[in-house]
C-alpha positions in Angstrom: 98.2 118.1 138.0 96.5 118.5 134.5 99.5 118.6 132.9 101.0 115.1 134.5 97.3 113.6 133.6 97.4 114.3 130.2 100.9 113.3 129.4 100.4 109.7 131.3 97.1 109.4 128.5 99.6 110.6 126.0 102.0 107.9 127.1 99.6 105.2 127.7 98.5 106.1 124.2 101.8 105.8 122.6 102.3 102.4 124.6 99.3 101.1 122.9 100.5 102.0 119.6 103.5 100.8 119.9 102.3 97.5 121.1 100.1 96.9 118.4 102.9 97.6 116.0 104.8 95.3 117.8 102.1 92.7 117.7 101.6 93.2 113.8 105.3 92.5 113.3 105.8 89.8 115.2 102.6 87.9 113.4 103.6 89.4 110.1 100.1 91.0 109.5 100.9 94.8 109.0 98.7 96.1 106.8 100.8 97.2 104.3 102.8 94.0 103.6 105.6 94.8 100.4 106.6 90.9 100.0 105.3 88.0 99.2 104.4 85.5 102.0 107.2 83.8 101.1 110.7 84.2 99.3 110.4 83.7 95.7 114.1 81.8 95.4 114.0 79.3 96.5 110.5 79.7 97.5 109.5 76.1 97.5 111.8 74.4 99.7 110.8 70.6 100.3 110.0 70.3 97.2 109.7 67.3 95.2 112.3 67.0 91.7 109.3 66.2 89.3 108.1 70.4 90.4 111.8 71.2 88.5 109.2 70.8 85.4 107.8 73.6 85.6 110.8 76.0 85.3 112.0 74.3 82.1 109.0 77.1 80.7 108.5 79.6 83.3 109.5 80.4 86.8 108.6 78.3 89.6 105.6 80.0 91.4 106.0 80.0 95.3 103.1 77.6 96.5 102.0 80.1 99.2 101.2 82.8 96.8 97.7 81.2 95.7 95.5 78.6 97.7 95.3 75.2 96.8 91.6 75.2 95.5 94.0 77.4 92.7 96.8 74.8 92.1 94.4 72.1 91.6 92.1 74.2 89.3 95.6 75.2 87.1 97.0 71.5 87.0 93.8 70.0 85.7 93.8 71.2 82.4 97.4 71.0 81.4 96.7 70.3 77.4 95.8 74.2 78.0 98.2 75.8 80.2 97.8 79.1 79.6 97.3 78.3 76.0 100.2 75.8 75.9 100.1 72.4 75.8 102.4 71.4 79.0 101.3 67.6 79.3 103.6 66.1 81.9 103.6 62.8 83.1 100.4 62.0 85.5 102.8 60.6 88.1 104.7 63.9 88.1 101.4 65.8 88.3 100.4 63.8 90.7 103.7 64.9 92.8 103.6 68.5 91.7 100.1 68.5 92.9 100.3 67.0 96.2 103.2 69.9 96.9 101.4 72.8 95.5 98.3 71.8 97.1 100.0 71.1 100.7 102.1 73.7 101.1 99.6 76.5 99.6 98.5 79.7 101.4 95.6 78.2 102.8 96.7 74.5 103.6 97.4 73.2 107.2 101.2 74.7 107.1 100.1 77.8 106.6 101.5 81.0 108.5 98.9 83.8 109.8 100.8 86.3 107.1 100.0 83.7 104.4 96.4 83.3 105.2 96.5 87.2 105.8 97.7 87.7 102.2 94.9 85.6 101.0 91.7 87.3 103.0 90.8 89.3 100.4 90.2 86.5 98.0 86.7 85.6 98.5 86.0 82.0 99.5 84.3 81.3 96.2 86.9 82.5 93.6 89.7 80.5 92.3 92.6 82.7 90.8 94.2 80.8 88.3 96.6 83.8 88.0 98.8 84.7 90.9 98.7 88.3 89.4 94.9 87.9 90.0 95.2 88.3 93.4 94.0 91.2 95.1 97.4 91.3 97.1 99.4 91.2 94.0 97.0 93.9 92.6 97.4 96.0 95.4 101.6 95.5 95.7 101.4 96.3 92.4 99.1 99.2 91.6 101.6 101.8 91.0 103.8 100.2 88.4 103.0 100.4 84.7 103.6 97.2 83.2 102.9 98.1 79.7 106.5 98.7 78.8 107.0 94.6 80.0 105.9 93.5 77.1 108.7 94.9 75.0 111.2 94.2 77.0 113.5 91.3 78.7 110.8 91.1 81.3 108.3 90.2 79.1 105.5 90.0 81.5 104.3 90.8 84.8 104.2 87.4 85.8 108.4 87.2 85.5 108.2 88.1 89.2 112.5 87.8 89.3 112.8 90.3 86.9 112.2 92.7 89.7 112.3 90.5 93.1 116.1 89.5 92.9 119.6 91.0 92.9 120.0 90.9 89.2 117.3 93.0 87.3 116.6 92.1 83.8 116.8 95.5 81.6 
C-alpha cells in the first residue's frame, strides 16, 4: 500500500512538471529562451518602404527586440547615429518611427514572450543598443566576440552573421 502511495505522488509529481513545461511552451516563456522574440529575416513584416533606409547602412533591427521608449530615444538624434550622420527625411522618420514604436516589445501587439524578453530591463532604462539588453547579454554570454572585429562579421551587432543559413567567415 506504501509503495502504490508513493508512486501516485511520484506521478502526480511528474504530471505537474510536465504541465508546467507544457504551459511555458505554449506561452513561449521558458526560461531559457535561445531566439529572439521574433525572426530576424524578415523580422519586420508590415512594414513601411521608407524603414528599407535603414539597411542601406546596417541591418534592419527586428522592432520587438527593444521597447519603444528605445526606438524613439535612437531616432531623435539622427545627425549622431552611432557617431554617423544618418539624416533622413522627417517624413520617413516619421514613418520609420510610427513602425518601430508600434510594433516594439512593449507596444499593444506585443506577445507575452516579447514582454518576457524585456522584464529584465528596468522600467527606467532606455537601451539604445539592442546588445544592451540583458537578454541579448545573457544569449550571448559565452561567445567571445573579440575576434568580430577582425573579421567579415565585424561586430556583434551583425546579428545575420550568425542567425541565418549562410555564415559570414
Amino acid at each position: 500500500m506504501k509503495l502504490k502511495s508513493i508512486l501516485q505522488r511520484l506521478a502526480a509529481g511528474a504530471a505537474g512538471v510536465a504541465l508546467l513545461a507544457a504551459v511555458e511552451a505554449a506561452l513561449c516563456v521558458a526560461r531559457s529562451d535561445t531566439e529572439p522574440p521574433g525572426p530576424l529575416a524578415p523580422g519586420n513584416a508590415g512594414a513601411p518602404a521608407e524603414l528599407k533606409q535603414c539597411g542601406d547602412c546596417h541591418m534592419v533591427f527586428p522592432s520587438r527586440m527593444l521597447p519603444s521608449r528605445s526606438w524613439t530615444a535612437i531616432l531623435s538624434a539622427m545627425d549622431n547615429h552611432f557617431g554617423e550622420d544618418a539624416d533622413i527625411p522627417k517624413k520617413d522618420l516619421d514613418a520609420i518611427r510610427d513602425f518601430l514604436t508600434s510594433h516594439a516589445a512593449d507596444s499593444p501587439g506585443g506577445t507575452v514572450r516579447e514582454r518576457h524578453y524585456l522584464g529584465a530591463i528596468l522600467p527606467d532604462s532606455t537601451p539604445l543598443r539592442i546588445t544592451a539588453t540583458p537578454w541579448w547579454n545573457q544569449v550571448h554570454a559565452d561567445f567571445d566576440f573579440d575576434g568580430t572585429k577582425h573579421s567579415k562579421v565585424k561586430s556583434a551587432a551583425n546579428c545575420l552573421a550568425c542567425h541565418n543559413n549562410t555564415r559570414v567567415q
